[in-house]
C-alpha positions in Angstrom: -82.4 46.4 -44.8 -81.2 43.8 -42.0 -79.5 45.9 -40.2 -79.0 43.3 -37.0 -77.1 41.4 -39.8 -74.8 44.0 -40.8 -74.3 45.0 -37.6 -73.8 41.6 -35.8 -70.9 41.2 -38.5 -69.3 44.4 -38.1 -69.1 44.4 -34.0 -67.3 41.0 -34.2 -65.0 42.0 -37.0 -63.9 45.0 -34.5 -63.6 42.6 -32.6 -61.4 40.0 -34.6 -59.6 42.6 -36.7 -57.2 40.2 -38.5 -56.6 38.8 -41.8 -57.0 35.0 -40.4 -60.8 36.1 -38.8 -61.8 38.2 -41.9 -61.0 35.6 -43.9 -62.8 32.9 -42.7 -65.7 34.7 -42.3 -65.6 36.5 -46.1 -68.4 34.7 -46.9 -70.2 37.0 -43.6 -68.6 40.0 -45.3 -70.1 38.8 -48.8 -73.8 38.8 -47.2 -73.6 41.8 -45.2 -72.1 43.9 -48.1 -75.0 42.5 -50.6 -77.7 44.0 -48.2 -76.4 47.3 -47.4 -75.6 47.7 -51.4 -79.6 46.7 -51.9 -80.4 49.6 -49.4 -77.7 51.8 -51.1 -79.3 51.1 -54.1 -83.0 51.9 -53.3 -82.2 55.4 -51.5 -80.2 56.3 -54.8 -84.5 55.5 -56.4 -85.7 58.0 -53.4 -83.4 60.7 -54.3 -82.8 60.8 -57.7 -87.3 61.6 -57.6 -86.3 65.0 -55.8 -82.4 65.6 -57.2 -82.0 64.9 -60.8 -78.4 65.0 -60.5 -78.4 61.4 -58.7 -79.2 59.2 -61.9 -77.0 56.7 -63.8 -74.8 55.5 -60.8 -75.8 52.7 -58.1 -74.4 51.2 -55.0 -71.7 50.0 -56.9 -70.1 53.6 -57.3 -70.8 55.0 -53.8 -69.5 52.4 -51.5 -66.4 52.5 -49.9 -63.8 49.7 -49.7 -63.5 47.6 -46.4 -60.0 47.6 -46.5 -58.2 50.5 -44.9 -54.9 51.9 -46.2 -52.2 51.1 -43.8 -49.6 52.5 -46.4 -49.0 55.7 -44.0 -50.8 54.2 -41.0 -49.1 51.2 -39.5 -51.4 51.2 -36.6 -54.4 51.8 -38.5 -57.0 48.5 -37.9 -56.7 46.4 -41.2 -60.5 46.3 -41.5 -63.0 49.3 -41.2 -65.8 48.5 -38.6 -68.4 50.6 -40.7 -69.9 50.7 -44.1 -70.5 54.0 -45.5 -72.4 54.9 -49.2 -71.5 58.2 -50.0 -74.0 59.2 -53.1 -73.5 62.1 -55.6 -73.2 62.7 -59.1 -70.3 60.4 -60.2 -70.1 58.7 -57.4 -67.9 59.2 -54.4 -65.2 60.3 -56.4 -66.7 62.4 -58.1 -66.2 65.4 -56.6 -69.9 66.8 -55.8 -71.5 67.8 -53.0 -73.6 64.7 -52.2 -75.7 62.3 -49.4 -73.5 59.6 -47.2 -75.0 57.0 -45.2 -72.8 55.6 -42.3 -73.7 52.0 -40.6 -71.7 51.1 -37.4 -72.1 49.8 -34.3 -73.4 53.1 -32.0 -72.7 55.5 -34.5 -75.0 55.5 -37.3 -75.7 58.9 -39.0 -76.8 60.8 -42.0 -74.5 63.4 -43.8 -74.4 65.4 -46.3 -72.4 68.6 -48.2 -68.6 67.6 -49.1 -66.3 66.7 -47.0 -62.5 68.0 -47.6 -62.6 69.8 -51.0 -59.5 70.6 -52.4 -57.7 74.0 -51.8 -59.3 75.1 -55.3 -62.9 74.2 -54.6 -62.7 75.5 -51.1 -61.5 78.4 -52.7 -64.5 78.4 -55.0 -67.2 77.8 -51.9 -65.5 80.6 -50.5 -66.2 82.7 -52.4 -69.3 81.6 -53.3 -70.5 82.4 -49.8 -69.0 86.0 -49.9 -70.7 86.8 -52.6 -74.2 85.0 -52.1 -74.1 85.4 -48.3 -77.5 86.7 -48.0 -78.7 83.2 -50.1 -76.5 80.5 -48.1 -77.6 82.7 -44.8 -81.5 81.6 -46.2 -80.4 77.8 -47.0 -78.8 77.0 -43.4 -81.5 79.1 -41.8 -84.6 77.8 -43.4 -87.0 75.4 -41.0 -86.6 72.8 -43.5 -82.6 72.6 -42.8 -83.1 74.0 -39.0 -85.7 70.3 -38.9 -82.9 68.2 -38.9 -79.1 70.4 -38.6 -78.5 73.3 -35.6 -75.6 74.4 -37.8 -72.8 72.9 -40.2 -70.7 69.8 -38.9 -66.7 70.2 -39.4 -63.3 72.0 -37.7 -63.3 75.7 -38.2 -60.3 77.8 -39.0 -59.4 80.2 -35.8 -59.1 83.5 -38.6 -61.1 84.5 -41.5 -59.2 83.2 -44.6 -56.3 86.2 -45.8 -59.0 86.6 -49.4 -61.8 87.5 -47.3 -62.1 90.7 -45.3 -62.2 90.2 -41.4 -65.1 92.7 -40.9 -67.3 90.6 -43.3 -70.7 89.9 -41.7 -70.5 86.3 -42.5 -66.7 85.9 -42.0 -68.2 82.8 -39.5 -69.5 81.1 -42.6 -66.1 81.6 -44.6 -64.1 79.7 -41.6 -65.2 76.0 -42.4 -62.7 73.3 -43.9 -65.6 71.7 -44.8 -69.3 72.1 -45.5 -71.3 68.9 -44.4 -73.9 68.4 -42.1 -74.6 65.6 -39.8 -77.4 64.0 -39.0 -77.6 60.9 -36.0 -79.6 57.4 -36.4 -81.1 56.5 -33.3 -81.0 52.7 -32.8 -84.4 51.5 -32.9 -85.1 53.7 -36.0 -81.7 52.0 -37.8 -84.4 48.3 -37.4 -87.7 50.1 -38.1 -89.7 50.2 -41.4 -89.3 53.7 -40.8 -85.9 53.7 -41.9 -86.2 54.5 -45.5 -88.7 57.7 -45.4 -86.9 58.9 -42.9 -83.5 59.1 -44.6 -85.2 60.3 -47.4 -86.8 63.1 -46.0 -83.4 64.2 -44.2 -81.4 63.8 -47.3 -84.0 65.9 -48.8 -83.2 68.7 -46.3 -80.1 68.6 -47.6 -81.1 69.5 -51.6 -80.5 73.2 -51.4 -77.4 73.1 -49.9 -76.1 70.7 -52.3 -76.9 72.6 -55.2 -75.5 76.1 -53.4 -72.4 73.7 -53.2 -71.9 72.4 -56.4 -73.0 75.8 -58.1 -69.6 77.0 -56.7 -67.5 74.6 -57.8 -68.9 73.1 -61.4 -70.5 76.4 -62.7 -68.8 79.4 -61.1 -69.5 82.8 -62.3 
């Protein structure tokens, strides 16, 4: 991937975030877009070897738009100043616990789980965790994940959920809004040849607590 490319382009459009800039440099946004869809594409190859889950879809269907929605956010920037590819079974809408790679200027990063799941599914990871403890304990806990993420990455809740029972010994675990885990790109490695095992070895760190994930929601029991 050219990262310097997509890069260069993205720092001046934070820079110039205006319909008159963006526009006459579309053609920029055209070529920078193409390369980080190619890259998109050939981590979707590296992962779909070690998560069957991850087949039929391309860069097409994890991308996210450019354009952010002002509709509720007046002073929001027109333009996003990052390009992310969030990759899971259906896409990025999909709903599934999946792999996202984020590309901006001083904050590149690998994540992972799902981010925001709806009351219902939150519900249903909930419980899963109550229920499984002693498995999702193992996942978060085993060197593989320990390699790569100290501990879960999102907001906690102050108080176990009103479902769950205070004294539960993993009442922590039942706290989260969310259940991703991030990873950080160092800069040199985001313009190395190292790029692509290394994001495939991370998002394969990630596997087991995908699948714990997406048990809970698509096949609970």
């Amino acid at each position: 991937m050219n990262s310097k490319l997509i890069l260069t382009f993205l720092e001046e459009l934070s820079k110039n975030n205006n319909r008159e800039w963006f526009h006459a440099n579309k053609f920029r946004y055209e070529e920078a877009k193409n390369e980080f869809e190619k890259f998109i594409d050939q981590i979707i190859l590296s992962i779909s070897k070690f998560d069957k889950d991850i087949k039929n879809i391309s860069a097409k269907d994890c991308l996210f738009r450019i354009y952010n929605d002002i509709r509720f956010a007046k002073n929001r920037p027109l333009y996003k100043t990052n390009f992310g590819g969030s990759i899971a079974k259906g896409g990025k809408n999909g709903g599934h616990a999946g792999y996202y790679f984020h590309l901006e200027k001083n904050n590149c990063f690998l994540g992972g789980g799902i981010y925001m799941p709806s009351a219902d599914n939150l519900k249903l990871i909930r419980k899963e965790i109550y229920y499984n403890h002693e498995e999702f304990s193992k996942i978060i806990n085993a060197k593989s994940f320990k390699k790569y993420f100290h501990e879960l990455d999102d907001i906690k809740l102050s108080r176990v959920p009103k479902e769950f029972p205070k004294d539960f010994i993993g009442a922590e675990l039942l706290k989260y809004k969310s259940y991703t885990m991030i990873y950080p790109l160092q800069q040199k490695l985001i313009s190395s040849n190292e790029l692509d095992k290394t994001t495939t070895e991370v998002f394969k760190a990630m596997l087991p607590l995908n699948n714990f994930l997406n048990k809970a929601i698509f096949n609970p029991k």
